[in-house]
C-alpha positions, 0 to 999 in steps of 0.5 A: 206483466199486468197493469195497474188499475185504480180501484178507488180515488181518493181526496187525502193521502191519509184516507188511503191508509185503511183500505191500504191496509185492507188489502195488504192484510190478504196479501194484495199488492197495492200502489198509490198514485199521486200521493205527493198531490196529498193536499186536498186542494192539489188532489181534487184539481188533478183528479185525486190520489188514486189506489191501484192494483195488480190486473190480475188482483182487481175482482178480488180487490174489489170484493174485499173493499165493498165486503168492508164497505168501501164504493169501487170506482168504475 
């Protein structure tokens, strides 16, 4: 079974919805971690709301959000 691994982190649930929708769009599966911490100030102090992926999806992932233009966190 493949982990999870961040792709970006964001500060506010509501910025994850477009490259959420990106990535769904070309059929990969995406997970948001810590979106109950949706508040700014919540999300900032526990190291923000974090857009995850399949392992085995990541590359690809990547490539379709900085083609978008989008920074991957490293």
């Amino acid at each position: 079974m493949d982990n999870l691994v961040t792709l970006l982190t964001l500060n506010n649930i509501s910025d994850t919805y477009i490259p959420q929708s990106i990535l769904e769009s070309f059929e990969i599966p995406v997970a948001i971690k810590d979106e109950i911490m949706g508040g700014q100030f919540f999300a900032f102090a526990l190291g923000g709301i974090k857009l995850q992926v399949l392992e085995c999806d990541y590359e690809r992932a990547k490539r379709v959000l900085e083609e978008a233009g989008y920074t991957i966190d490293n």
